[in-house]
C-alpha positions as CSV (number, residue, x, y, z in Angstrom):
1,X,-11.9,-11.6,10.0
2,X,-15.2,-10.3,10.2
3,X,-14.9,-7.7,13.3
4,X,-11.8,-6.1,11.8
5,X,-12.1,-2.4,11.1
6,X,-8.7,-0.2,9.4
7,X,-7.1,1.7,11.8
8,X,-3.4,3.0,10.7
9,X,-0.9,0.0,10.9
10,X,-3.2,-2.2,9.2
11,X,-3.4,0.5,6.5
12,X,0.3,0.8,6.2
13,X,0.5,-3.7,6.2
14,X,-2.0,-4.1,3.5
15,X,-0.5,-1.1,0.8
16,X,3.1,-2.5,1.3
17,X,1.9,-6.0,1.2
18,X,-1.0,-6.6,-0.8
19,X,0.2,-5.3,-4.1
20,X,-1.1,-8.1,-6.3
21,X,-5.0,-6.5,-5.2
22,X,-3.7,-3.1,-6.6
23,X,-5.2,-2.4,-10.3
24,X,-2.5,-1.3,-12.8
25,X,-3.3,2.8,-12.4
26,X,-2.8,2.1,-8.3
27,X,0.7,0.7,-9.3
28,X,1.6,3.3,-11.4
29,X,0.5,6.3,-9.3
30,X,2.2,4.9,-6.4
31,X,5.6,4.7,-8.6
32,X,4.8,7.7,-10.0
33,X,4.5,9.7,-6.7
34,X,7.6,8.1,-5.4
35,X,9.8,9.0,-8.0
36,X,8.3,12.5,-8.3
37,X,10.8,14.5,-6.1
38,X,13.4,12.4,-7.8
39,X,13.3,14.0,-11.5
40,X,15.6,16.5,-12.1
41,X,15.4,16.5,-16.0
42,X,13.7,15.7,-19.3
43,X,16.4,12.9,-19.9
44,X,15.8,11.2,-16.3
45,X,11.8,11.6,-16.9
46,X,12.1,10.0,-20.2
47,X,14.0,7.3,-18.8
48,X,11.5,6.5,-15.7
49,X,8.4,6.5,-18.4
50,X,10.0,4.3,-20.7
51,X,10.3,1.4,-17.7
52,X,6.9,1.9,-16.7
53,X,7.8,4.3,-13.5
54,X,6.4,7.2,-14.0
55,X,2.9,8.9,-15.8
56,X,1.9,12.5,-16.6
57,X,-1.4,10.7,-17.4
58,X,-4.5,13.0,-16.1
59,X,-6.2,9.4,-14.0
60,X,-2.9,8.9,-12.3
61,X,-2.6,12.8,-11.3
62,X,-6.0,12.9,-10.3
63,X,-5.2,9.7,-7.9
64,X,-2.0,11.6,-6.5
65,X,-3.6,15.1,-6.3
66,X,-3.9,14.9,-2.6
67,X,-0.3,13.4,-1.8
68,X,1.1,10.4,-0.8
69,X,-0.5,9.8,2.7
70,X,-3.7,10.0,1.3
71,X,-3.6,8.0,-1.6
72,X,-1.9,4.9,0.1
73,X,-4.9,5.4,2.3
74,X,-7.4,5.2,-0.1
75,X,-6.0,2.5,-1.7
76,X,-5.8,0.4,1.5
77,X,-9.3,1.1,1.9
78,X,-10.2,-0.2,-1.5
79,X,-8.3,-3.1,-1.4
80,X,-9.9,-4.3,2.6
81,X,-13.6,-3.4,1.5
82,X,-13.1,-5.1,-1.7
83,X,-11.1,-7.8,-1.2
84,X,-11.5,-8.5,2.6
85,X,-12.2,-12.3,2.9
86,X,-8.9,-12.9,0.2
87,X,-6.4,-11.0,2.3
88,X,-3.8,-13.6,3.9
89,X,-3.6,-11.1,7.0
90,X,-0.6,-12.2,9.4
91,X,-2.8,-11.4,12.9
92,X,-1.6,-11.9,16.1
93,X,-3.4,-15.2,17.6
94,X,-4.1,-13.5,20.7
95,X,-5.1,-9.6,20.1
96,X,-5.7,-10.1,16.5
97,X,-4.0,-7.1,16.3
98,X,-2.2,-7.1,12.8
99,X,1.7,-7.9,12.9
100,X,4.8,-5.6,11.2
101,X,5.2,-8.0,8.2
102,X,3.6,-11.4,6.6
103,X,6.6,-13.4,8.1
104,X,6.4,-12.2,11.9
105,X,6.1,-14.1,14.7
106,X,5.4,-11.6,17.5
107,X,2.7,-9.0,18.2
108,X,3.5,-5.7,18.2
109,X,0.8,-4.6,20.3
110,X,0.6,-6.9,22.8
111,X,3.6,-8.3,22.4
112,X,2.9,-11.9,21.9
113,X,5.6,-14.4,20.7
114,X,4.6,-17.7,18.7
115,X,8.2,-18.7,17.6
């Protein structure tokens, strides 16, 4: 794994599937950003910080401040600089292109198939 650089799927592969390389304040902001949109009250906020979904915490809004795209990016980055040679990676044996999710068994670049 050591000629792989991040380019946009990879990005998108290691965010959604790498959370256990995430610290606490990553998970939170990422909750946090998602539910967002979906508070319509005091009541419903309330309820989404008392499960541990949602922060008005300065560090977390700081870490959303530039919106969703960019923070799952930055996040990606952190986790494949830091924690490059402990990423379980599901690449393709043939582009080494990365694949859709940990369980696929075909290439969605060049389209390779290891059933």
């Amino acid at each position: 794994m050591n000629n792989i650089t991040l380019y946009p799927e990879l990005t998108d592969y290691i965010y959604q599937y790498c959370d256990n390389f995430k610290t606490p304040d990553e998970r939170l902001a990422g909750k946090t950003i998602l539910y967002k949109t979906e508070i319509t009250n005091a009541r419903m906020k309330a309820f989404l910080i008392g499960k541990g979904w949602y922060s008005d915490a300065e560090n977390i809004k700081e870490m959303m401040a530039e919106g969703y795209g960019h923070f799952k990016k930055k996040v990606a980055e952190r986790i494949f600089f830091t924690h490059q040679k402990e990423l379980n990676l599901n690449l393709c044996p043939k582009c080494s292109k990365i694949t859709r999710t940990p369980w696929a068994k075909q290439c969605r670049f060049c389209f390779h198939n290891w059933h």
